[in-house]
C-alpha positions in Angstrom: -25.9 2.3 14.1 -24.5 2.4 17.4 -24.5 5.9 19.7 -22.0 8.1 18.3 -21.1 8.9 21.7 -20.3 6.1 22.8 -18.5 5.0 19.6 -16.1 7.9 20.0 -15.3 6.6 23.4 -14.5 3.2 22.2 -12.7 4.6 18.9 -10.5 6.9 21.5 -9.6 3.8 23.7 -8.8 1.5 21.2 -5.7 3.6 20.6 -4.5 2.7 24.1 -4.1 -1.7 23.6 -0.9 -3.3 23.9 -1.5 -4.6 20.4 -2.0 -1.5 17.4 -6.0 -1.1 16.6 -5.7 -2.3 12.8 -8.5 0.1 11.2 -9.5 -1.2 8.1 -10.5 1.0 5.2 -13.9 0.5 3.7 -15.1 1.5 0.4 -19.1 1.4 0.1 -21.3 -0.1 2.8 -20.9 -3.8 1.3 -17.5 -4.0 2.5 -18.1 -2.2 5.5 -20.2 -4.7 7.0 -17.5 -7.2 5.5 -15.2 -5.8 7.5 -16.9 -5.8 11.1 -17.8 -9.5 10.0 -14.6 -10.6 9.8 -13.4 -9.0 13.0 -12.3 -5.7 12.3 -12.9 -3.0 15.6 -13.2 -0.2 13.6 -13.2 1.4 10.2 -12.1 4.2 8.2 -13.2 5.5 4.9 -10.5 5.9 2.3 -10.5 8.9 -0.3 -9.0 6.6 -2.9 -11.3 3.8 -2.4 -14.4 5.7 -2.6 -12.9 7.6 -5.4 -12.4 4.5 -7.3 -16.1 3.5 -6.6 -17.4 6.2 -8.5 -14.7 5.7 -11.6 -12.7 8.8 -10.6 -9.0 9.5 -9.2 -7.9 10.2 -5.4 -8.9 13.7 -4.4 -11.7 13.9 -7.2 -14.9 13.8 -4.6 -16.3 16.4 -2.9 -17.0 17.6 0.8 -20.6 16.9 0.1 -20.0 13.3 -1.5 -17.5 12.3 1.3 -20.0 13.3 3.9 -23.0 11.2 2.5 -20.4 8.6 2.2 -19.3 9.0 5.7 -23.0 8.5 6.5 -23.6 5.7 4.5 -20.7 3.8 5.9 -22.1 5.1 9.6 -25.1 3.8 8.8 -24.1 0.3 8.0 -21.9 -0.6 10.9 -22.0 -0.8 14.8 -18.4 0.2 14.7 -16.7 3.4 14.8 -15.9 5.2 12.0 -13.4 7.7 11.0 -13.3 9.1 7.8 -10.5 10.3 5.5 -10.9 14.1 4.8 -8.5 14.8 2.7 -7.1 18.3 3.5 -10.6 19.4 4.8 -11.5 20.3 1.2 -10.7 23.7 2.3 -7.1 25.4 2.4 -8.4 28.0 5.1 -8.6 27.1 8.5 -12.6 28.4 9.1 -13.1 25.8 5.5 -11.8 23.0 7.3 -13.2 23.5 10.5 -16.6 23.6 9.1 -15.4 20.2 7.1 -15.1 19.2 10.8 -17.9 19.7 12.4 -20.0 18.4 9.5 -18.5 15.3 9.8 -19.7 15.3 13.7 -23.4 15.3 12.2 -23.3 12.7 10.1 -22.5 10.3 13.0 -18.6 9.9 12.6 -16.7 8.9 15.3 -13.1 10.6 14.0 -11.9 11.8 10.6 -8.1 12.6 9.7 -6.8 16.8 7.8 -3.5 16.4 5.8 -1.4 19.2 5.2 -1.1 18.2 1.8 -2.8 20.8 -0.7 -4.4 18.8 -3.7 -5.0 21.8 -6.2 -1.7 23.8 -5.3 0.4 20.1 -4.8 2.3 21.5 -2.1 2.3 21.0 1.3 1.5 23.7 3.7 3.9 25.5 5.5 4.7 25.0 8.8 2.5 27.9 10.4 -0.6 27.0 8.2 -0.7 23.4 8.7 -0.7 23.6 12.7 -3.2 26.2 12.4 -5.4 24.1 10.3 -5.1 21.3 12.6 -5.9 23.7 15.4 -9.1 24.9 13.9 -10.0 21.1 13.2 -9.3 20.2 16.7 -11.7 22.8 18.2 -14.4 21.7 16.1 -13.7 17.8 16.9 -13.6 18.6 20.2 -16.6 21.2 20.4 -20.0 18.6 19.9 -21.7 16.7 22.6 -19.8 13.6 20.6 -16.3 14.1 20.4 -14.6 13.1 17.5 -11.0 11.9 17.2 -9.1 13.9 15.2 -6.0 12.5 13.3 -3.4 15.1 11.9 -1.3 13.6 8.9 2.1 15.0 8.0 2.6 14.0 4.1 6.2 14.4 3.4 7.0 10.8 3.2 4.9 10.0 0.8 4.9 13.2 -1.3 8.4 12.2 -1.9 9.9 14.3 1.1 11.6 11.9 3.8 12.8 14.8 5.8 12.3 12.5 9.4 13.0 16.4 11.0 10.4 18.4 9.3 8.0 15.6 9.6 8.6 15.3 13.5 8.3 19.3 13.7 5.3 18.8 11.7 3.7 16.6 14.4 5.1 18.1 17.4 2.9 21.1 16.3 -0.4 19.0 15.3 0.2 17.9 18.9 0.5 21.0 20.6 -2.6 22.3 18.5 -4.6 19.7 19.7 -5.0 16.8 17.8 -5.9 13.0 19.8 -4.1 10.9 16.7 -0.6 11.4 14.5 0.1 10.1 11.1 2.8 10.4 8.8 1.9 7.8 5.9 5.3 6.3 4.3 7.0 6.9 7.7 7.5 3.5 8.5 12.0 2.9 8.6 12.1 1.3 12.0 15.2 3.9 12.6 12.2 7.2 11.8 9.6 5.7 13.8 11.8 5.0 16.9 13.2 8.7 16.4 9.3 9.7 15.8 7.6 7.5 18.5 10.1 9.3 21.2 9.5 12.9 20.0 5.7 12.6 20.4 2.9 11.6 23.2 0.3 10.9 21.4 -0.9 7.6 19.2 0.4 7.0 16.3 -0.6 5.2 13.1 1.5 3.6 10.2 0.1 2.7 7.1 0.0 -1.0 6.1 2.4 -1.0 2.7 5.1 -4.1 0.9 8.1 -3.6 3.2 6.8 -2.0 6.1 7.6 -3.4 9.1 5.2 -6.7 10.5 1.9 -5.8 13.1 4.0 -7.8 15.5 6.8 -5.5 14.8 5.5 -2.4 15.2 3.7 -3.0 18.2 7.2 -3.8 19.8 8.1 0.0 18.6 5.2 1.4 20.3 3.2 2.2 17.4 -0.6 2.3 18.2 -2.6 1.6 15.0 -1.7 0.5 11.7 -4.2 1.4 8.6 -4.6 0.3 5.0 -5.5 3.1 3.0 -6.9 2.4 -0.2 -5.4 -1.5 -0.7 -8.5 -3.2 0.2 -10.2 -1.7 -2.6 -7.5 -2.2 -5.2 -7.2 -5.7 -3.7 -10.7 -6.1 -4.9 -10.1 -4.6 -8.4 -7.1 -6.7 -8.7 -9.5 -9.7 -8.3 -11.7 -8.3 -11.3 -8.8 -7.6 -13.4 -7.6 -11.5 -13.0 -10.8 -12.8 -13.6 -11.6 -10.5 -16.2 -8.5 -11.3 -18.2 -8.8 -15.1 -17.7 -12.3 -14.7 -19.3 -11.1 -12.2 -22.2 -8.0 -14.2 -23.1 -8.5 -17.8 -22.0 -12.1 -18.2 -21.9 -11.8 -20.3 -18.7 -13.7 -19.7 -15.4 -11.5 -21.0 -13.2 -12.4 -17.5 -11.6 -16.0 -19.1 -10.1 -13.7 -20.4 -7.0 -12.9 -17.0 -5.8 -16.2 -15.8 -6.6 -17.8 -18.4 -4.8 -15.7 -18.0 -1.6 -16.8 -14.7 -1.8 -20.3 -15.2 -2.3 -20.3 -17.4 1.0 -18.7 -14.4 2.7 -21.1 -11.6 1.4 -24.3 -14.1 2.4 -22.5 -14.5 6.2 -21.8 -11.0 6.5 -24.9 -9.4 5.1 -27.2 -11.7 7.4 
């Protein structure tokens, strides 16, 4: 495990390369060292992912898990590591703050508070959700090792495209000091030109069918690009294929895929 110093230093740079930092989201430690094998600069945890790991739904794990598996994934990487917090797992600011700076002692070198609420399904209003972000900034910010905080604005992909509300959202998340912004779904090249010139800070677009190319978005200005929980699902749509040629063919033409993987895993484990 690298200095977590040092990797919040190189987390906070990488957000300032002509080309976006493409963080990819890693599930369980396997894939984490995968994922710095093949490349990758940095990773994230994803709530889905993990969630998925343990046979549950997105927003079914708890501070407590997501910190051990913030520290697991910490622990099996040289790379910096943000992790997906959810809405802090706390609707009051002092909940998510403390989310915050636990995060900071299990070696994280950024983490990302939504203003989404899981258990009300509602986003916060206005007021609330800067001053959650505020809170969360102070305690990112407070540590010998600063984290970088990322503040996500979900109307676009609760189903709310309101480009106006979502770039008032950020503006504020800005202004209460958060270092990253992120509006998952946002990604109309029209919205993110109108979003990318209302705001200072990075911002990051979530990898999706029909979102503009890497190339593309780096032409916008757009400073990382993230993948959320299609990694995982990429690797359970694998299963299901080769589960399915088994159950209904009784073929294994499966053992290809399986085998390119095993060559992987062996290269990347070391």
């Amino acid at each position: 495990m690298a200095d977590q110093g040092v990797n919040g230093e190189r987390f906070r740079a990488l957000h300032q390369q002509d080309r976006p930092l493409l963080l990819a989201n890693a599930w369980d430690a396997g894939s984490a060292k995968m994922l710095q094998w093949l490349g990758f600069q940095a990773l994230a945890t994803t709530s889905s992912g993990f969630g998925a790991s343990l046979g549950r739904r997105d927003y079914a794990v708890s501070r407590e898990e997501a910190l051990a598996h913030s520290a697991a994934l910490v622990g099996a990487t040289e790379l910096p590591v943000s992790a997906d917090f959810e809405n802090g797992f706390a609707d009051d600011p002092a909940g998510v703050a403390e989310a915050v700076r636990l995060a900071s002692e299990v070696g994280l070198a950024g983490c990302s508070i939504e203003d989404w609420s899981p258990l009300g399904g509602r986003l916060y209003g206005p007021a609330a959700a800067a001053e959650r972000v505020a809170a969360a900034a102070e305690a990112a910010h407070a540590g010998p090792a600063r984290l970088v905080l990322t503040a996500r604005a979900e109307n676009y992909l609760r189903g709310n495209p309101d480009i106006a509300d979502t770039i008032a959202r950020l503006q504020a998340f800005q202004e209460a000091g958060a270092d990253v912004l992120y509006a998952p779904a946002l990604d109309d090249p029209g919205d993110l030109r109108e979003l990318l010139k209302s705001v200072d800070l990075p911002v990051n677009v979530l990898a999706r069918a029909g979102a503009p190319s890497v190339p593309e978005l780096a032409a916008l200005g757009v400073k990382r690009v993230s993948v959320g929980g299609h990694f995982a699902f990429v690797s359970y749509g694998a299963m299901l294929g080769a589960a399915r040629e088994l159950l209904d063919d009784g073929t294994y033409g499966f053992s290809e895929l399986s085998a390119a993987g095993a060559k992987a895993a062996k290269a990347a484990f070391g």
